[in-house]
PAMAR-791293 format. One record per residue (C-alpha): residue number from 1; residue in one letter; z, x, y. Coordinates in steps of 0.001 Angstrom, whole numbers, plus 500000, padded with zeros to 6 digits. Layout:
<rs>
num: NUM | residu: a | z: Z | x: X | y: Y
...
</rs>
This chain:
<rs>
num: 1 | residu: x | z: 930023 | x: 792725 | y: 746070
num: 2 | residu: x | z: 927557 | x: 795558 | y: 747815
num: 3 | residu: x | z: 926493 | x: 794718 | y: 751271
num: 4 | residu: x | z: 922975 | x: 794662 | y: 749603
num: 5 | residu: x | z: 923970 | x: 791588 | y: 747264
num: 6 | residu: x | z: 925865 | x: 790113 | y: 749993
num: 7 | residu: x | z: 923155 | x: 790269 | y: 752633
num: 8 | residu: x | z: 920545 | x: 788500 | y: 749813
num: 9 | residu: x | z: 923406 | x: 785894 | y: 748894
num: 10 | residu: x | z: 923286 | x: 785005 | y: 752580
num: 11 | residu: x | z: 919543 | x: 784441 | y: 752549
num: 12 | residu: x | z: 919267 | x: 782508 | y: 749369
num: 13 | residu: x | z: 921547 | x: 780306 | y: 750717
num: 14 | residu: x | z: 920240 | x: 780314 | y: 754287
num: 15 | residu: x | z: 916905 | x: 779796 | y: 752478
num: 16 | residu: x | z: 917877 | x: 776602 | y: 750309
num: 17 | residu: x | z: 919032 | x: 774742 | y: 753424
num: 18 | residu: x | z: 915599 | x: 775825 | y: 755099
num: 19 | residu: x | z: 913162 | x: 774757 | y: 752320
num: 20 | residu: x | z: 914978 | x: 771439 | y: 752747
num: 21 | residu: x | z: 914264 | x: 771250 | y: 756283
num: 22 | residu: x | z: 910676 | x: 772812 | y: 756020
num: 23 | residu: x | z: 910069 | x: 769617 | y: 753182
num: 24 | residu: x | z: 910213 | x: 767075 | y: 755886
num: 25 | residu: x | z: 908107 | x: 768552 | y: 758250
num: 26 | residu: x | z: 910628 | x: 770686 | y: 760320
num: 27 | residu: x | z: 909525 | x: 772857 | y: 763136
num: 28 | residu: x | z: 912478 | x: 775497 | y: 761769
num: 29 | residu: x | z: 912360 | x: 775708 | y: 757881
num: 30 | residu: x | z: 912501 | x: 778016 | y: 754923
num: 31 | residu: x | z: 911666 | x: 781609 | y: 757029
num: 32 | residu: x | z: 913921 | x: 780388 | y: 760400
num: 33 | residu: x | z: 917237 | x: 779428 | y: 758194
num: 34 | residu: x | z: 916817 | x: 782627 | y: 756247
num: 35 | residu: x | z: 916432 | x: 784586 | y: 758802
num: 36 | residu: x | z: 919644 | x: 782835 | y: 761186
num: 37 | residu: x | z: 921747 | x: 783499 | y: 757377
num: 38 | residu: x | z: 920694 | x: 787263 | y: 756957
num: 39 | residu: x | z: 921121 | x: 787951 | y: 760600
num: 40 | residu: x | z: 924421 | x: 786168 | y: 761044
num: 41 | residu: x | z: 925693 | x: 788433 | y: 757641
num: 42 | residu: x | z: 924527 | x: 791487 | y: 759013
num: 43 | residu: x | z: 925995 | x: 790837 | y: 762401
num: 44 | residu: x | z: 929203 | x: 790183 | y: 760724
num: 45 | residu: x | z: 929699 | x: 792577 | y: 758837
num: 46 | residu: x | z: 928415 | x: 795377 | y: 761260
num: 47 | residu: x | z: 931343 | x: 793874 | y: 763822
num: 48 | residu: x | z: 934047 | x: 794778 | y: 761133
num: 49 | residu: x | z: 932521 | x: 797897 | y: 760410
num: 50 | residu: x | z: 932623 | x: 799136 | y: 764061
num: 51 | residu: x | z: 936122 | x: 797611 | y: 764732
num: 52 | residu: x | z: 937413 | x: 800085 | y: 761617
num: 53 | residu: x | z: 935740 | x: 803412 | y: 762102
num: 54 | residu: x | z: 938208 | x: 804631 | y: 764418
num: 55 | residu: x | z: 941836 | x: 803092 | y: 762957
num: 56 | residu: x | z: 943683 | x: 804886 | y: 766349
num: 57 | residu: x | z: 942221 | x: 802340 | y: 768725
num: 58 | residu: x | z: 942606 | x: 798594 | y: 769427
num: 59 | residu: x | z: 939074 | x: 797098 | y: 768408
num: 60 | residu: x | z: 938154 | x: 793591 | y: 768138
num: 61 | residu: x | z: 936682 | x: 792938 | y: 764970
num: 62 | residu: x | z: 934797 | x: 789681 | y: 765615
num: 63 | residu: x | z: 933114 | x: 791095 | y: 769053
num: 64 | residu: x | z: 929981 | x: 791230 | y: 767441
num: 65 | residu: x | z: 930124 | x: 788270 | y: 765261
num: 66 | residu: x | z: 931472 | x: 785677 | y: 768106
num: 67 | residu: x | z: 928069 | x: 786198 | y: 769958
num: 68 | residu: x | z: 926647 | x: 784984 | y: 766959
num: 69 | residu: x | z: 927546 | x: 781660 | y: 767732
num: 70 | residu: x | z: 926849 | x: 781493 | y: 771438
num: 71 | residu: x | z: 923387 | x: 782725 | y: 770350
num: 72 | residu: x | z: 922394 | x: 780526 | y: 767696
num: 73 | residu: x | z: 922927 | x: 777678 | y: 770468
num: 74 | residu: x | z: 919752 | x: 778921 | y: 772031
num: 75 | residu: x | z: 917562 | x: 778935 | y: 768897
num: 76 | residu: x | z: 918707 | x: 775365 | y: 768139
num: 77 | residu: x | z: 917970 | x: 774083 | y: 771580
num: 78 | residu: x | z: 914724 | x: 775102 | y: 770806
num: 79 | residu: x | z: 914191 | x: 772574 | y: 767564
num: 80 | residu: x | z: 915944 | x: 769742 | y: 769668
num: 81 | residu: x | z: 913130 | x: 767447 | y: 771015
num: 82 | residu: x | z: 913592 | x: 764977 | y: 773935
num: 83 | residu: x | z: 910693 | x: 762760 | y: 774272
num: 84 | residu: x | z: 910545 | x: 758627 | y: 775804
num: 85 | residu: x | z: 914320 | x: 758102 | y: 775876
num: 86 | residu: x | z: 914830 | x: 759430 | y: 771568
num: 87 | residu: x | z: 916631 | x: 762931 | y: 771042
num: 88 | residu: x | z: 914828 | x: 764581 | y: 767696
num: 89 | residu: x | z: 915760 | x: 767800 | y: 765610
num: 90 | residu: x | z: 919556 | x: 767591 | y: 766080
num: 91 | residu: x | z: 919976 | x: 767756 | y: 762638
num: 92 | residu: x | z: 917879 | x: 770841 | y: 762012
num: 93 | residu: x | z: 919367 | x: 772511 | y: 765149
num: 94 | residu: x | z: 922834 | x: 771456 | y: 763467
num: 95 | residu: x | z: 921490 | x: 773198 | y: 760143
num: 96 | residu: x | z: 920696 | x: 775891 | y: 762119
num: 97 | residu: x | z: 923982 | x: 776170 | y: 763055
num: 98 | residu: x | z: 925452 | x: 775708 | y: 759396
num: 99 | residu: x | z: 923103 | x: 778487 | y: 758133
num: 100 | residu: x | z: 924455 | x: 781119 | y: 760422
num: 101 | residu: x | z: 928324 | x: 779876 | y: 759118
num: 102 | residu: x | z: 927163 | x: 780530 | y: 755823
num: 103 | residu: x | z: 925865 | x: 783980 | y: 756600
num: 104 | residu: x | z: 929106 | x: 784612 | y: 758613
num: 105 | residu: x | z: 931200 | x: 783455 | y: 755887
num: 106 | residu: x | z: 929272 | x: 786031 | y: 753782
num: 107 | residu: x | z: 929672 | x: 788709 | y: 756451
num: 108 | residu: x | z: 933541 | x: 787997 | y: 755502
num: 109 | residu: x | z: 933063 | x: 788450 | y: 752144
num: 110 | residu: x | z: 934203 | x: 784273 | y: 751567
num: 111 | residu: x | z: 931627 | x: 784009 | y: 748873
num: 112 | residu: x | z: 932958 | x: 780748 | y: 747686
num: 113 | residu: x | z: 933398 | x: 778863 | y: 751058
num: 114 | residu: x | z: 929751 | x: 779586 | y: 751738
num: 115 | residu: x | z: 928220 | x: 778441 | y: 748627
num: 116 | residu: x | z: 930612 | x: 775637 | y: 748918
num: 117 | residu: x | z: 929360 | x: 774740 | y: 752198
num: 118 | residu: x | z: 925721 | x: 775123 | y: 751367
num: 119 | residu: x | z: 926045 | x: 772548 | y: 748496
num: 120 | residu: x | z: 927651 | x: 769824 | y: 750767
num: 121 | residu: x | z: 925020 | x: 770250 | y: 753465
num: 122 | residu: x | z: 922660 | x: 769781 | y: 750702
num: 123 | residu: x | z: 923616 | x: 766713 | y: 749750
num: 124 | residu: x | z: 924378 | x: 765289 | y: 753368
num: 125 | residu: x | z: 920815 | x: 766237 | y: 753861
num: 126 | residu: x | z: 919312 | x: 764574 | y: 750740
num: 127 | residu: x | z: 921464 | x: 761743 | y: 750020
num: 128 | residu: x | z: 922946 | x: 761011 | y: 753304
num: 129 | residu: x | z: 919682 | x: 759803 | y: 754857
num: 130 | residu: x | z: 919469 | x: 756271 | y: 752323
num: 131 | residu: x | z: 922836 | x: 755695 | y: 753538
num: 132 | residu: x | z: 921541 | x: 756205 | y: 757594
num: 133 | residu: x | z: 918679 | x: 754431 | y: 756693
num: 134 | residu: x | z: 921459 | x: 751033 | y: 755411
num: 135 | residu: x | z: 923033 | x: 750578 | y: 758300
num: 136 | residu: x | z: 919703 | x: 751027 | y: 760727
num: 137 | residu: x | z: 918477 | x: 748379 | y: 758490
num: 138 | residu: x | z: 921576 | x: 745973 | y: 760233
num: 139 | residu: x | z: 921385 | x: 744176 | y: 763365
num: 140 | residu: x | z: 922605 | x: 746486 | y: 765994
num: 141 | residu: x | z: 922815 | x: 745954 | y: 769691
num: 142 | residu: x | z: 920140 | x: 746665 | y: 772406
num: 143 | residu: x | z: 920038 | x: 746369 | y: 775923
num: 144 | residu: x | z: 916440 | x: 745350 | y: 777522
num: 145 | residu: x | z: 915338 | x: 745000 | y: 780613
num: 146 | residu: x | z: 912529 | x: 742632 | y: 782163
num: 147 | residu: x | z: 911111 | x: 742251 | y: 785052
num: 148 | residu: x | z: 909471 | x: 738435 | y: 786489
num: 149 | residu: x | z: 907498 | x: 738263 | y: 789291
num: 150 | residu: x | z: 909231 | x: 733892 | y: 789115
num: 151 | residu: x | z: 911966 | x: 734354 | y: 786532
num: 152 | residu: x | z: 912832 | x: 731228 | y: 785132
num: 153 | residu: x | z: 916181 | x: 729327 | y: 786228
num: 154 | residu: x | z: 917862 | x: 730984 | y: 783235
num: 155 | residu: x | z: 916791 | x: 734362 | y: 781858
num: 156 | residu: x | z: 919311 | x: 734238 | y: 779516
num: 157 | residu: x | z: 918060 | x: 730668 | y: 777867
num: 158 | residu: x | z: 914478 | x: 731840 | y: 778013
num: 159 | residu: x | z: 914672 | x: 735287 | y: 775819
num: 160 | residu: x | z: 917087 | x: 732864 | y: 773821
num: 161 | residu: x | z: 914070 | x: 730619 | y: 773051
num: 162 | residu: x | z: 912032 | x: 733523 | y: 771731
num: 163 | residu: x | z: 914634 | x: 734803 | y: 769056
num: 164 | residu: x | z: 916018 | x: 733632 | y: 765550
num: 165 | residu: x | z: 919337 | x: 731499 | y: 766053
num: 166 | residu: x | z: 921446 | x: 734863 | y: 764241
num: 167 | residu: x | z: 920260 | x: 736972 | y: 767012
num: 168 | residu: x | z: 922660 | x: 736802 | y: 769659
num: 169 | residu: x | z: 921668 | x: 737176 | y: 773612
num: 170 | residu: x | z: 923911 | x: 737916 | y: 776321
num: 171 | residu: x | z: 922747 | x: 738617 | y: 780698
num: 172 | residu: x | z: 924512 | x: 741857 | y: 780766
num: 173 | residu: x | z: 923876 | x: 742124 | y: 784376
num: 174 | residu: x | z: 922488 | x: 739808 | y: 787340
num: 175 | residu: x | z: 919000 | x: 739179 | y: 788157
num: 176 | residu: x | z: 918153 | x: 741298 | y: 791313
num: 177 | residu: x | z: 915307 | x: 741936 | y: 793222
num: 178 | residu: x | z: 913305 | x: 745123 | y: 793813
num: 179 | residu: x | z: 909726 | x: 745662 | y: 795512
num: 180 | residu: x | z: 909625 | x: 741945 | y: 795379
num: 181 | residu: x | z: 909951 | x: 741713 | y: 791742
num: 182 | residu: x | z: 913153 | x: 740012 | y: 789883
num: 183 | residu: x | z: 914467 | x: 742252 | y: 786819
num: 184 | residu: x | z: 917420 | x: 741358 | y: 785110
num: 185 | residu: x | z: 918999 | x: 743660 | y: 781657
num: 186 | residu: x | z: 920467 | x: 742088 | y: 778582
num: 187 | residu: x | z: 921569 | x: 742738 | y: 775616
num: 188 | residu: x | z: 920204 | x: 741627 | y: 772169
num: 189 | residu: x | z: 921535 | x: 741834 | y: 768942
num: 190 | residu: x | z: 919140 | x: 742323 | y: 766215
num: 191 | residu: x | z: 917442 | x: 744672 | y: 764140
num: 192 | residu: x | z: 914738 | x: 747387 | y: 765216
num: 193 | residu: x | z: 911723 | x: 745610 | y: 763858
num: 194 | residu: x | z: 912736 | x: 742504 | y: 765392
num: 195 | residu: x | z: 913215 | x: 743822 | y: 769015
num: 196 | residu: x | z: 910052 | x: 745623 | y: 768782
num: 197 | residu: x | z: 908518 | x: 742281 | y: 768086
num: 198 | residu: x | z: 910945 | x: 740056 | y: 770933
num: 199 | residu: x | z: 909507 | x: 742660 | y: 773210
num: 200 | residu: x | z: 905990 | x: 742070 | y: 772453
num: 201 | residu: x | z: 906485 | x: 738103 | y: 772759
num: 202 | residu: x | z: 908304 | x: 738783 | y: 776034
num: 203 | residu: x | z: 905437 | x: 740566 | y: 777134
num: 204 | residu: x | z: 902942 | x: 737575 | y: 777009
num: 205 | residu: x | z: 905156 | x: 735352 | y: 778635
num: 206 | residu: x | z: 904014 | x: 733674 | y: 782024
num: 207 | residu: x | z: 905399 | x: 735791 | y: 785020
num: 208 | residu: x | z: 906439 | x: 738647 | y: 783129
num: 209 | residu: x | z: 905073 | x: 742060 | y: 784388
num: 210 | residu: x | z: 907155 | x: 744484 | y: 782516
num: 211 | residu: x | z: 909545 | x: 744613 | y: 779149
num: 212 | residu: x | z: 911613 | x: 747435 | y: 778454
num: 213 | residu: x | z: 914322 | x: 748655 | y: 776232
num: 214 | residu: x | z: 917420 | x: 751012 | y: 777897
</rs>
């Protein structure tokens, strides 16, 4: 295959994975991932063709190419997003990462390996998020912390009241006392929409002045 074809292989597959990303609302879509695929081919193949112009002499044909990856760790800790204790855009900054692969693997001339990877991120991207979304549905564990300015004899007993009997509570540390306030953490098992709501309960509680998740 021409470097031509090959370089427009490596954006049309670059460019699939980005119109995905650019269809939920992505800060890097269809015009980043194409141009992290093209890029990454054309660095690629420009390191083997400087390692073989001159056969006399020891060259290192993936000096070029290996920067790639260092590089494209910059770009995609750019997408990632760190905001009120949640981590966002790790999966386009991992696509990110799987787009310049592909263009690599083009670079290299493994046509099939890079279509082949392109189609499985596809569907880990489309399909694998109903599967995500299963087990977020299930009661998971969560540690909270909240703060009395008179906590009640037994913390423990009292979130306990304020919960379904399947949700389990345990004090996962002991009360203490700071700025002469009494905080103590535990840990809840339930599901998100129910801790959203134990917190809000917890909130209107007599003596409580703060309610927090960790």
């Amino acid at each position: 295959m021409s470097t031509l074809l090959a370089l427009l292989l490596a954006a049309f597959l670059s460019a699939i994975l980005g119109l995905e990303r650019e269809s939920e609302g992505k800060a890097a879509g269809l015009r980043t991932h194409l141009l992290v695929g093209v890029g990454s081919a054309l660095a690629t193949y420009l390191s083997l063709e400087v390692a073989g112009r001159d056969p006399g002499e020891a060259a290192d044909p993936g000096r070029i190419a290996a920067q790639v990856i260092s590089g494209i760790g910059f770009i995609g800790a750019g997408v990632i997003i760190q905001s009120r204790g949640s981590v966002q855009g790790l999966t386009t900054a991992a696509t990110l990462w799987v787009a310049a692969m592909i263009g690599m693997a083009v670079g290299l001339e493994a046509y099939a390996q890079a279509i082949a990877v392109t189609v499985i991120s596809l569907l880990a991207l489309r399909f694998l998020s109903s599967l995500e979304g299963f087990f977020e549905a299930l009661p998971q564990w969560h540690v909270i912390e909240v703060t009395w300015t008179e906590p009640p004899e037994d913390p423990a007993a009292s979130l306990d009241g304020l919960t379904p009997k399947d949700i389990s509570v345990r004090l996962q540390k002991p009360v203490s006392v700071q700025d002469g306030e009494v905080a103590c953490t535990m840990r809840i098992r339930a599901r998100n929409d129910e801790v959203s709501r134990i917190l809000v309960e917890l909130s209107r509680e007599p003596g409580v002045t703060g309610v927090r998740t960790l």
